[in-house]
N, C-alpha and C positions, 0 to 999 in steps of 0.2 A: 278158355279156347281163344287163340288168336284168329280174328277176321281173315289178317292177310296172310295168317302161315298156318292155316287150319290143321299142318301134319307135326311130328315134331321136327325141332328146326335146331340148329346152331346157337350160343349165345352170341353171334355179330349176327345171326338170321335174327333172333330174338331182341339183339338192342336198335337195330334199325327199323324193325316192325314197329317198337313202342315210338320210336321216334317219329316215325310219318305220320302215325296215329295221331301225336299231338302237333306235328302240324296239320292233316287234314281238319282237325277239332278246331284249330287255332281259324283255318280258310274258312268254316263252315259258320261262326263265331260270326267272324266279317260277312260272310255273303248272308244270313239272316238279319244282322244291323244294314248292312245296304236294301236290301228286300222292304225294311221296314220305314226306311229311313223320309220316305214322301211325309207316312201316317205322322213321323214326327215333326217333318219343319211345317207340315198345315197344322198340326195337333187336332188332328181328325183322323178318322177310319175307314170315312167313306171316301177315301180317295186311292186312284191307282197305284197300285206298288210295283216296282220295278222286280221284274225275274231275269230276265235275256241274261242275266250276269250269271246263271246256274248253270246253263251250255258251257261255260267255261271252269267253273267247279267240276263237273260231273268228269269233261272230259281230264281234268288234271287228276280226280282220282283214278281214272280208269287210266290214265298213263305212268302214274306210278305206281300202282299198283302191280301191270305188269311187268316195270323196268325191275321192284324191287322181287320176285317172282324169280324173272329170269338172273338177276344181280345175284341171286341166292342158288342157281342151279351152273351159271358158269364162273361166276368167282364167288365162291364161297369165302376166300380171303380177304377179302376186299376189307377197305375202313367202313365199319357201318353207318360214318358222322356225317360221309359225305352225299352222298344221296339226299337223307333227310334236309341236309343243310340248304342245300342246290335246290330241293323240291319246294322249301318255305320262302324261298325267294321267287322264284318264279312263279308261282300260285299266289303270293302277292303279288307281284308284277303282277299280272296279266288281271287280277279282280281292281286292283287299280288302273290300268287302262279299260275295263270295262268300264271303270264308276267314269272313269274321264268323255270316251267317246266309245259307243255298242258297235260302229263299225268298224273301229280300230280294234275292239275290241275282240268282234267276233275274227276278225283277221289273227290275230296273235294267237288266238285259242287252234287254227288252224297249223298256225306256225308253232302250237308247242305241240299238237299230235306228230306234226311230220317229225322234228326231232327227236322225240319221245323213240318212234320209230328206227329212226337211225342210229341213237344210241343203241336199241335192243339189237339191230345187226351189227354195229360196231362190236358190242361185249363178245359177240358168235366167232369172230372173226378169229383165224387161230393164233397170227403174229402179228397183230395191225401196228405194232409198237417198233416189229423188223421192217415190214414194207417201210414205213414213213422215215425211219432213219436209212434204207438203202437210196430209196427218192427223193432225198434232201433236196439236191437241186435242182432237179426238175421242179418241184412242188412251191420252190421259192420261187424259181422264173417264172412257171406259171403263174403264182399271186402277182408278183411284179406286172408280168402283162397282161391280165387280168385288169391294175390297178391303172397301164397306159391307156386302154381300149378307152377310158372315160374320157380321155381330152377330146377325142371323135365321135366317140357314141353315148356319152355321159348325159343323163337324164334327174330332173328330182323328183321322187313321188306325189311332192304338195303343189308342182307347177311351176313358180318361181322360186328359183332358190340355187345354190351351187350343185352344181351337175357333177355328183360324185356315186351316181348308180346304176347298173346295168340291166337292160329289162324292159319290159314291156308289159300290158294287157294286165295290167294289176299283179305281178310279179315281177322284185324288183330285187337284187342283190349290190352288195355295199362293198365293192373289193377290199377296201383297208380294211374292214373290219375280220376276214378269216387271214389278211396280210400279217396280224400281229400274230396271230397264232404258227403262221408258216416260218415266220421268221425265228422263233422260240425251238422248235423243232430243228430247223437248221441248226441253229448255233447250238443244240444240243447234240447233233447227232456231230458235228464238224469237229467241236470240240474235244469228246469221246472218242472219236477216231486218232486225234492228234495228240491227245494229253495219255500217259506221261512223257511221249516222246521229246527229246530238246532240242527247242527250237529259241530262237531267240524272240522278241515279244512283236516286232515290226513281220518277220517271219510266219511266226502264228497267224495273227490274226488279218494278214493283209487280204484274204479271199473273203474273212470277213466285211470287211471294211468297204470293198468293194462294193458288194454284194448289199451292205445294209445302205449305204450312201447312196444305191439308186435308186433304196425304199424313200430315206428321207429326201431326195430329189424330188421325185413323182408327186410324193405328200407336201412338199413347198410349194409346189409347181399350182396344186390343186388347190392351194394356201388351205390343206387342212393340217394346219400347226398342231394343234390341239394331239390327232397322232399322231404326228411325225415328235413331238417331244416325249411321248409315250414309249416310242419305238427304240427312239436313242437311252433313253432311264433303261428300258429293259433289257438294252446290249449291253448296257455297260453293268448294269443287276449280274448278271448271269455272267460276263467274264470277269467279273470281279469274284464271285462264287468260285467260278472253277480256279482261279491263275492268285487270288488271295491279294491283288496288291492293290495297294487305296491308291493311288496315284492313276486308277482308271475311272475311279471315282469319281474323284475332284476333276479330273479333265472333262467328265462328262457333264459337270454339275458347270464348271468354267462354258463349254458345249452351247449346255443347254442357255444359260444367262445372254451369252454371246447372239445367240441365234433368236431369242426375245428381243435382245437390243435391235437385231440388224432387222427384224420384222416389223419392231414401230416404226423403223424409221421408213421402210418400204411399202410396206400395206396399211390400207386405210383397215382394212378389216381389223389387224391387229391394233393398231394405234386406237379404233374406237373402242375394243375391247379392256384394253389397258386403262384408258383415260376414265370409264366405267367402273372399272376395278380399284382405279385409286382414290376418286373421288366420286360416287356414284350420284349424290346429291344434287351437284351442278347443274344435271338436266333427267331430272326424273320423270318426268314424263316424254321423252325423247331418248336419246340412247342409252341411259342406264335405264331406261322403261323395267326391262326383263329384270335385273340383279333386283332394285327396289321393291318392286312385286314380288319377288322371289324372297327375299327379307324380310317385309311384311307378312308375306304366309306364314316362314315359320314361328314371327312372334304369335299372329292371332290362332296356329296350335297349340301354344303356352306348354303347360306341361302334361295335361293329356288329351288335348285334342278335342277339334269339335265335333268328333265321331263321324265314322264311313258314309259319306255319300251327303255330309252334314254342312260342309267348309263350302269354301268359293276357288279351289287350286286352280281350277278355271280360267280366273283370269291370269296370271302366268302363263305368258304363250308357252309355246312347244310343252304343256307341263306331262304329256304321254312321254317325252323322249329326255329331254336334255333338263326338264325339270320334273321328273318326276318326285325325286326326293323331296321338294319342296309339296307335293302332293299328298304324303305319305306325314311329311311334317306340320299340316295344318291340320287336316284330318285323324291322326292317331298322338301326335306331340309329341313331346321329346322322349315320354316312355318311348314311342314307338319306334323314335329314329335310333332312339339309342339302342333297341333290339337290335336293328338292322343292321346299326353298325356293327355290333355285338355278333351277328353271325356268321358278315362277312370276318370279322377276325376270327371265329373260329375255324372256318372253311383257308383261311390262311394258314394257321396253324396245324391243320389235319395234314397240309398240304405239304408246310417243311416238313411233317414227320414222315408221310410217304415217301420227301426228296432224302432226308436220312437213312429212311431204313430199307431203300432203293438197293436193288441187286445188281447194280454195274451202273458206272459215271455214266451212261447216258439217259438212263431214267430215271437218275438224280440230278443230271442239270435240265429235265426235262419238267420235274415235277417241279424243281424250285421255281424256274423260268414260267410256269401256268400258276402257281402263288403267288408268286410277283404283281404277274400282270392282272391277278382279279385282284388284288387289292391296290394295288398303285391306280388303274381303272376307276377305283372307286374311289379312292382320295381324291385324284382329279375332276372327277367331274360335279361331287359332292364340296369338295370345297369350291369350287368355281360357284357351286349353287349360295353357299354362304361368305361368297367375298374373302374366303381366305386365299382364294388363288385367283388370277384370272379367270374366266370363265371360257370354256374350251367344246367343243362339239362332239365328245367322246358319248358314249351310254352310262348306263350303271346295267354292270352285267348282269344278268339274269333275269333285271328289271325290268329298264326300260323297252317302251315298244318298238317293235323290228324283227321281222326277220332274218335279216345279218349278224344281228348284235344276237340272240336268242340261239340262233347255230352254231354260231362260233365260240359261247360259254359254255354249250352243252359237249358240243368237242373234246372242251378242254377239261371238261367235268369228267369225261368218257376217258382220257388218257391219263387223269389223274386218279380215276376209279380203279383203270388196270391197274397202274403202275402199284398202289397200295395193296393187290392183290399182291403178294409176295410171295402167299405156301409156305412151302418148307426151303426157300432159299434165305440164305445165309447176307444180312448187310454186307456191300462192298468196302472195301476197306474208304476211311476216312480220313487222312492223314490230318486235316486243319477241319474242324468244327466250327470255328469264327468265322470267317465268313459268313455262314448259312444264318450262323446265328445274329450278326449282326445286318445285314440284312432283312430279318425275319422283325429284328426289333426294330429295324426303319421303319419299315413299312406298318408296322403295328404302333408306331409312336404318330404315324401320319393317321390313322383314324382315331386316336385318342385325343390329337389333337385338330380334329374335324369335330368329336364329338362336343370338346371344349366350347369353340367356337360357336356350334349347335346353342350351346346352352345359352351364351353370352346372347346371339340375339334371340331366341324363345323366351327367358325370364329376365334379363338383366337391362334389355332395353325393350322389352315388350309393350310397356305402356308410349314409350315413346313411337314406336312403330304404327299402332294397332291405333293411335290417334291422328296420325298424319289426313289431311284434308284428300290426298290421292289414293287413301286406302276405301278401294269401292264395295270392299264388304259392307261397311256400314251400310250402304243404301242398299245393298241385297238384301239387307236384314229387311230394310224398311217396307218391304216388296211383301212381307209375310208375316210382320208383327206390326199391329194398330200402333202409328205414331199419336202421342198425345198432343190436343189441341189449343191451340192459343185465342184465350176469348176476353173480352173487352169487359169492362167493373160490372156490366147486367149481363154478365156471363153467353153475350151473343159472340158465336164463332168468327173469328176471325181468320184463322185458317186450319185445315181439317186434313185429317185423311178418308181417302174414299175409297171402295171399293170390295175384296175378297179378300182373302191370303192369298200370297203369289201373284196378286194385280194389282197390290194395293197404292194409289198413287196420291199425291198433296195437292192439293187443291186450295187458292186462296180466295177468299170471298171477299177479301173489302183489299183489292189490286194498289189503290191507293196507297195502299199503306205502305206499300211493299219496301223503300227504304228504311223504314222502321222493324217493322216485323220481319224481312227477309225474307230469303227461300231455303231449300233444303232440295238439292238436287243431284242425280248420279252422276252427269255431267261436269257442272258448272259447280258444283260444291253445296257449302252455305254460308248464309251470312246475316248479318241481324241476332235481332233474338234468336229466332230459329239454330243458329251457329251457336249462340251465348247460354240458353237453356234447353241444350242438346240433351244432355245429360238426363233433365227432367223429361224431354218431350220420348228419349226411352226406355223410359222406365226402369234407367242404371242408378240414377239418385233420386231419393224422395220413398225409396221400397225397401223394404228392410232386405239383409245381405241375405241371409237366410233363402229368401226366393229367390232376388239375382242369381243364386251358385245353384238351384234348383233346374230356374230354368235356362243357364250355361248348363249345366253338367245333361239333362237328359231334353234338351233342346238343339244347343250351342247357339242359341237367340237370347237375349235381351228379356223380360217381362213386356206385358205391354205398356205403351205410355200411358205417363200422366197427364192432364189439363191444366194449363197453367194460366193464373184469372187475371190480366192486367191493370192497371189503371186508366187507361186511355175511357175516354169516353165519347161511343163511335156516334154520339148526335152532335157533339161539339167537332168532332174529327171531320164531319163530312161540312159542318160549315166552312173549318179551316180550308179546307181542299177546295171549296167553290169559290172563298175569295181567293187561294191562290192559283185559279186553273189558269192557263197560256202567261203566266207571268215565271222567273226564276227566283225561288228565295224559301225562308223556312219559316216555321209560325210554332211556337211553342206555347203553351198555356200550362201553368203547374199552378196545384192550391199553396197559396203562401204560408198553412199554416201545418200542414205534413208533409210536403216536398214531392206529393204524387204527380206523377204527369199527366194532366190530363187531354192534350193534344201535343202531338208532334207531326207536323205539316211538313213534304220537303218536296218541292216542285224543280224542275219535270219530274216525273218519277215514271213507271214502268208497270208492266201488268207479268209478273211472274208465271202465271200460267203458258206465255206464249216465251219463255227463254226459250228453246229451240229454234223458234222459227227469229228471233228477233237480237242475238246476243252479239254477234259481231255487231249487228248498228249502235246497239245501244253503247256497246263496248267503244267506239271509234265515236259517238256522239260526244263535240265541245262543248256541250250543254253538260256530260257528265248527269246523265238523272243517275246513274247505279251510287251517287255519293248521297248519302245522308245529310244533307246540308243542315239540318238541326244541330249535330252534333261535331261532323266532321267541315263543316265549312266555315273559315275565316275570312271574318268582316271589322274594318276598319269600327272604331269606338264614332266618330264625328260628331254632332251634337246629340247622341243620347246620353253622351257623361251629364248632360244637364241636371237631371235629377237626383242624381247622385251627387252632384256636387253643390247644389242648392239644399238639402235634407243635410249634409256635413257642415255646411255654412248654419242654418239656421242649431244643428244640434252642439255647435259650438260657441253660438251665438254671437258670433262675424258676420253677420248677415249687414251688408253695407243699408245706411240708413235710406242715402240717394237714391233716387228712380233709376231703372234700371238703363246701359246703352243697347240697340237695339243695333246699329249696324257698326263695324270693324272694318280697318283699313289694315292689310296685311301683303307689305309685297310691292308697294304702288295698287295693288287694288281693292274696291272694298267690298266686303263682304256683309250681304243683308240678312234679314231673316228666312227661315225656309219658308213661313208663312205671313201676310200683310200681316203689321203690328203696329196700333197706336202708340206715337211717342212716351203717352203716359200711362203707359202698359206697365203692372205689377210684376213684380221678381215670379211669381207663378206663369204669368200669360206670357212670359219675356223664355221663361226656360224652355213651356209647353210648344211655344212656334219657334224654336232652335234660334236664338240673337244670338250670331255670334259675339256683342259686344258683351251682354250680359254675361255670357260664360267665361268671356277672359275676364270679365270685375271677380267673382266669383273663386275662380282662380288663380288670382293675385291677392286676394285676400286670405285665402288658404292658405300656401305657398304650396315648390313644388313637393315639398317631400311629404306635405300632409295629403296629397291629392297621390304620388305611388304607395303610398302607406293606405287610404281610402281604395286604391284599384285592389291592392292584394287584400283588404279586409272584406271584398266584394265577390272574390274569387275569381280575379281575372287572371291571374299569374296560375292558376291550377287546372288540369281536368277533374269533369264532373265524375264521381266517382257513380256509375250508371250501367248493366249489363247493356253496354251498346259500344261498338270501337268511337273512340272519341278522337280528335287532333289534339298532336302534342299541345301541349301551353306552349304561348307564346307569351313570353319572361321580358319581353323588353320594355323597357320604360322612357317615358317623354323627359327629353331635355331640357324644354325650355318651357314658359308659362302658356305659351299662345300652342303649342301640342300638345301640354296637358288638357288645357280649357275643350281645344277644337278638336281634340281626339284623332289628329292626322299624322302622329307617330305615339308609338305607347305600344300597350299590349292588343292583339288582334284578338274578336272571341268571336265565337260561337252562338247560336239565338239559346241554346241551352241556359250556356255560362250568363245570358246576360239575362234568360227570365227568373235564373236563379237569382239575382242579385235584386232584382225588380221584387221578388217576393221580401228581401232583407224589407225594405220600405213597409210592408203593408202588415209585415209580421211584427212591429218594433225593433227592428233591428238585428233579429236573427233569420241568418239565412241558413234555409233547410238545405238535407241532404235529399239528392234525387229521387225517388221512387217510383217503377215502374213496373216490379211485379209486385202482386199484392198476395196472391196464394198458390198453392199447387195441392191439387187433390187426390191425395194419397187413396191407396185400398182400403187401408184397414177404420182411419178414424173420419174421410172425408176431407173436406178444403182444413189445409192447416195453413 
C-alpha cells in the first residue's frame, strides 16, 4: 500500500510516489543527523539537541504531499521526475538554511508553504499557459517597472547592502529575480507568434531587443551584472533555439565578454570581483575573504563531508544565499555536491524533453527557455562559489534562501509541470533538433564541468587548503576537542587547555616563554612550537590512522591531543628570564653532550594570554618581543670567536709561543680589552676578557681560510635544524685578518647557533644536533 496514493494510481502516479518517498527518506535521514548532531560534536548525551529544523520537514512533507495529490488529479500527464526532483532540492535547501540560521530558516519554511500553495492554484487553473502568452507585454512591463521602482524605493533586507528589494515589515520582494522568468515567457510567447512567418533577422527580433535592453539597462544601472549576464545568455539560449543560427551565439558570447570588460573598467564592484577571481590569494583576508573561505570549505568536506550540522559553512559569509553550495559542500562533500549537481542535470533534462515533446512552438520555447535558466543559474553561481567563474549575486534555484528566488523556481517548476502534461496531444512538428540539442549539452557540459572543478579543490588541493594558517575551522575544532599540552623535562605544564567542550580555551602558564613555546589562537593564528607540533598537540599525529578516520568519519573532529614532554628545564628557564628581565637579548643553555635545550631565554617577550587586549602594541613595538630572538635574531660574531679560535690554534698546535697582545690599533684607533687585563695576561685570560690584539695574533696565525673553514665546521654558515622558525644563514664570510679575528664582518648568528658551537668545545669536538622535544605520549603505549 502506498502512503501517498493509498487508492490505485497511474504508473507516473506510481513513479512519482516512489520518488518523493526517497526523497522525503533522504530529508528525514538529514533532519535526524542534524537533530543529533550537538550529542556528536560534545560526544555526550546529556546535552541539548536541536529540533526547530522539524517545523520545516513536517511542513515540506505536508506540501508535497498535497502538491503531488493534486499533481495526480489535474495532470495526470505530467513528467513524474519533475516534482520529486524540484521537491529534493528545496527540502534540502530549506534544512540547510535551517542548519545555517532557525530565523532564516523558519522564514523560508513560510516562503515554501506560501508557494507550495500557489503552485496547487496554478495546476487548477484552466489556461494559465493562454493567459501568460496573451499578456506577454504587459507582464514584461510590469517586471521592468517593477524592477525601476528600486532606484526610489529600493531597500536591502540585511540593512546595508545594495537596494535591490521591495517591501517592507519583514516582507520583501527581489524584482529581477521573477524579471528572468517574465522575460523567458515573452520571448516565448513573441517568438511563436512570429515564427514561421518571414521576416528578416533585424525585423524579427527588433521588439525584442528593445524590450530585453531595458531589462539589461535597469540591471547595469543597479550594477546587478551577475543577472543582467544571465538575461543576455538566455535571450540569446532561446533565439538561437527557435531561429538555429550560431552567429547569435557568438555575438552574444562576444556581448557578454565586451560588457565584463567595459564593467572592470567602470565599477569598482566588478573590478573587485574580478581581481578576486583571478588571483584570490593576494588579499585573503580582505577582498577575496568570501571565494577563500568559500575554497576552503569545500576542501575541508573532502569527499564525504563532515556530516549535517557538523562543519563550520558559517564562516562563509552570505553562506544561506550566494554560498550556500559551499554549505552543502563542507557538510555532505563532494558525494553530496555531486548529487546536487546530478539533479539539477536531471531536472534539465526532463525539461528539454517536455520542450521536445511540446505541443506547439510556444511551449517548447517556453520549456527549453525554464531548462536553460535552472541550469545556467546554477552554473553561474556554483562556479562563482568555486572560482571557476567570477563570482555573481545570483541564487541556486530552489536552494538558496529567499523569497523571490524560492517563487520564481517554483513558477517555473509549475509551467514546466503543465507543459509536460501533454495527454493525448501529438509533438509539434520539429523541423531542426540541433539546436535543442546542442544547447542542452552546453549547458550540461557547464555542470560537469563545475562538477570537475568541485573535485580539483575538495581532494586535489585539499590538504593544501584545509592547512592554510586563515582556515578558522581548525580553532573551532579546538573549542570542542582537548588540545594536548606542552610540558617541561619534569613534565610540569607549560601551556594547557582549560575548560568544557564548546568553551574550551589555552591558557599559558609560564607567559615567559611565550617566544619559544608560542600561542595557538582563532585570531592571531600560531606560532612556535605550538604552530610546529600542531599536529601532535591534535591528536592527527602520534594516533594511529585507524582512530583519526574514526573520529573524522562519526565526529568530523580530530582525536584528542597529545602531551608533548620538552626539554626545557623550567627552574633553569626562570633563572634565565630574571637575569634577563628589562634588558633586550637571548640566553640559550643546551647539554653539550645530547644537544637538548635546556633553556631558551628571549627578552622582551609577551604574555599570550592577553593577545586581544595587547597585539597591535606588541605588533608596532621596535623592541619586536613577538621575535624569538634565540633563534630568529642576528648578532654580529665580535670577540666571542675568541674561543673558538684559541681551542683551533692550540688543537693545531700554532698556538704562538709570546704573551699575548692585549690592545689593537685599527683605523688610527686603538682598541682595548672589553675587560681590565694584565700586560702578562695568559692566552686564556687575554681571550676570556675579549684583547682585541690577542684575537688578531691568533688569527694570523691561523690564516684567513682556516678560520671560514673553522666558522663553517661550527655551524655558523647553517640553520639550526630545531622545530622552531629559525633566520636564514647568513653565508658571508670576513675578508681580511683583523674581521676575521674581531668578528666585525663574517657570518651573523643567532645565540642558538653560537651555544651550539660552544657545546662543540666541551663535547671534544663534536657539535650536537638540537633537541627540543623529547616525547609525546601516545594512547596506547604512553610517553614514546
Amino acid at each position: 500500500m502506498n502512503l501517498l496514493l493509498p487508492n490505485p494510481a497511474s504508473p507516473r502516479d506510481e513513479a512519482q510516489s516512489r520518488l518523493l518517498l526517497w526523497a522525503a527518506a533522504f530529508l528525514l535521514l538529514l533532519a535526524v543527523s542534524m537533530t543529533l548532531a550537538p550529542a556528536a560534536r560534545l560526544r555526550a548525551w546529556n546535552v541539548e539537541l536541536d529540533w526547530l529544523h522539524w517545523i520545516g520537514f513536517v511542513t515540506w512533507c505536508a506540501g508535497f504531499f498535497a502538491l503531488h495529490r493534486l499533481s495526480a488529479r489535474f495532470l495526470p500527464d505530467r513528467d513524474p521526475f519533475l516534482l520529486p526532483l524540484a521537491g529534493l532540492l528545496s527540502g534540502w535547501g530549506l534544512l540547510t538554511v535551517w542548519r545555517l540560521d532557525t530565523t532564516l530558516g523558519l522564514r523560508q519554511t513560510v516562503w515554501l508553504a506560501l508557494v507550495c500553495g500557489l503552485f496547487a492554484v496554478g495546476m487548477r487553473l484552466p489556461d494559465l499557459l493562454g493567459l501568460l502568452r496573451r499578456y506577454k507585454y504587459v507582464e514584461l512591463i510590469g517586471g521592468l517597472l517593477l524592477t525601476a521602482l528600486t532606484f526610489a524605493f529600493g531597500t536591502y533586507p540585511g540593512g546595508e547592502g545594495p537596494r535591490l528589494w521591495l517591501g517592507c515589515c519583514g516582507v520583501y520582494l527581489q524584482p529581477s529575480e521573477p524579471l528572468k522568468l517574465l522575460l523567458i515567457i515573452y520571448l516565448a510567447a513573441y517568438l511563436a507568434d512570429r515564427l514561421p512567418l518571414s521576416f528578416s533577422l533585424l525585423e524579427l527580433m527588433a521588439p525584442t531587443l528593445v524590450l530585453t535592453g531595458a531589462a539589461l539597462g535597469l540591471l547595469v544601472a543597479q550594477r546587478d551584472l551577475g543577472t543582467a549576464s544571465l538575461l543576455l545568455f538566455l535571450y540569446a539560449i532561446i533565439v538561437f533555439m527557435a531561429l538555429g543560427k550560431y552567429r547569435i551565439l557568438i555575438g552574444a558570447a562576444a556581448a557578454i565578454l565586451a560588457a565584463g570588460i567595459g564593467g572592470y573598467q567602470l565599477f569598482d564592484v566588478i573590478r573587485i570581483r574580478v581581481d578576486a577571481w583571478l588571483n584570490p590569494w593576494l588579499d585573503p583576508a580582505g577582498r577575496s575573504y568570501q571565494i577563500v573561505q568559500s575554497l576552503i570549505s569545500i576542501a575541508a568536506g573532502g569527499v564525504f563531508g563532515s556530516g549535517p550540522n557538523l562543519g563550520s559553512p558559517g564562516v562563509v559569509p552570505v553562506a544561506h544565499s550566494d554560498f550556500i553550495f559551499t554549505a552543502i559542500g563542507e557538510e555532505t562533500g563532494l558525494l553530496g555536491t555531486l548529487g546536487l549537481l546530478l539533479v539539477v542535470a536531471m531536472l534539465t533534462v526532463r525539461g528539454f524533453r517536455a520542450a521536445i515533446c511540446a505541443p506547439n512552438s510556444y511551449q517548447r520555447y517556453l520549456a527549453a527557455g525554464i531548462s536553460s535558466y535552472l541550469a545556467a543559474q546554477t552554473v553561474l553561481i556554483v562556479g562563482g562559489n568555486l572560482r571557476l567563474l567570477p563570482l555573481t549575486g545570483v541564487t541556486l534555484p530552489f536552494f538558496s534562501y529567499g523569497g523571490s528566488s524560492l517563487l520564481t523556481s517554483f513558477a517555473a517548476l509549475l509551467l514546466l509541470t503543465i507543459i509536460s502534461s501533454t495527454g493525448e496531444h501529438e509533438p509539434a512538428p520539429l523541423p531542426e533538433r540541433k539546436p535543442y540539442l546542442l544547447a542542452a549539452a552546453l549547458l550540461l557540459s557547464g555542470l560537469v564541468a563545475v562538477a570537475v572543478v568541485n573535485g580539483w579543490w575538495g581532494i586535489v588541493r585539499s590538504d593544501d587548503l584545509i592547512t592554510r594558517a586563515d582556515n578558522p575551522r581548525r580553532f573551532i575544532t579546538d573549542r570542542y576537542v582537548m588540545r594536548g599540552g606542552l610540558l617541561d623535562r619534569s613534565n610540569t605544564l607549560l601551556n594547557a587547555t582549560e575548560g568544557q567542550p564548546g568553551t574550551y580555551t589555552r591558557r599559558y602558564l609560564y607567559p615567559a616563554l611565550a617566544a619559544t613555546l608560542g600561542f595557538s589562537n582563532p585570531v592571531y593564528g600560531q606560532s612556535g612550537l605550538e604552530s610546529s607540533l600542531d599536529g601532535y598537540l591534535r591528536g592527527e599525529e602520534g594516533t594511529p590512522g585507524s582512530l583519526v578516520s574514526y573520529n573524522r568519519l562519526l565526529f568530523a573532529q580530530p582525536p584528542p591531543g597529545l602531551n608533548v614532554r620538552l626539554s626545557l628545564d623550567l627552574e633553569r628557564q626562570r633563572l634565565a628570564d630574571d637575569l634577563l628581565a628589562g634588558k633586550n637579548g637571548a640566553l640559550v643553555l643546551v647539554n653539550a653532550d645530547s644537544g637538548e635545550v635546556l633553556v631558551m631565554a628571549s627578552h622582551p617577550t609577551i604574555d599570550p594570554n592577553q593577545l586581544a587586549e595587547n597585539w597591535e602594541i606588541w605588533r608596532s613595538d621596535p623592541a619586536a618581543p613577538l621575535l624569538n630572538r634565540a633563534t630568529q635574531g642576528l648578532y654580529a660574531l665580535g670577540t666571542a670567536s675568541g674561543p673558538f679560535l684559541l681551542a683551533s690554534a692550540m688543537d693545531s698546535g700554532s698556538l704562538p709561543d709570546a704573551n699575548p697582545k692585549t690592545a689593537y690599533q685599527l683605523g688610527g684607533t686603538t682598541w682595548d680589552c672589553a675587560r681590565s687585563t694584565p700586560s702578562d695576561a695568559d692566552w686564556a685570560a687575554a681571550v676570556q676578557n675579549g684583547c682585541p690584539g690577542a684575537l688578531v695574533q691568533l688569527a694570523e696565525t691561523l690564516g684567513i681560510e682556516q678560520v671560514t673553514s673553522l666558522y663553517s665546521q661550527l655551524g655558523l654558515f647553517e640553520a639550526p635544524a630545531v622545530s622552531l622558525p629559525v633566520a636564514a644563514p647568513d653565508e658571508s664570510t670576513p675578508t681580511t685578518l683583523e674581521e676575521a679575528a674581531l668578528g666585525s664582518a663574517g657570518p651573523r648568528v643567532t645565540p642558538l647557533q653560537m651555544a651550539l658551537a660552544a657545546a662543540a668545545i666541551s663535547s671534544g669536538g663534536s657539535r650536537p644536533q638540537p633537541q627540543i622535544v623529547l616525547a609525546v605520549q601516545t594512547p596506547q603505549i604512553g610517553w614514546v
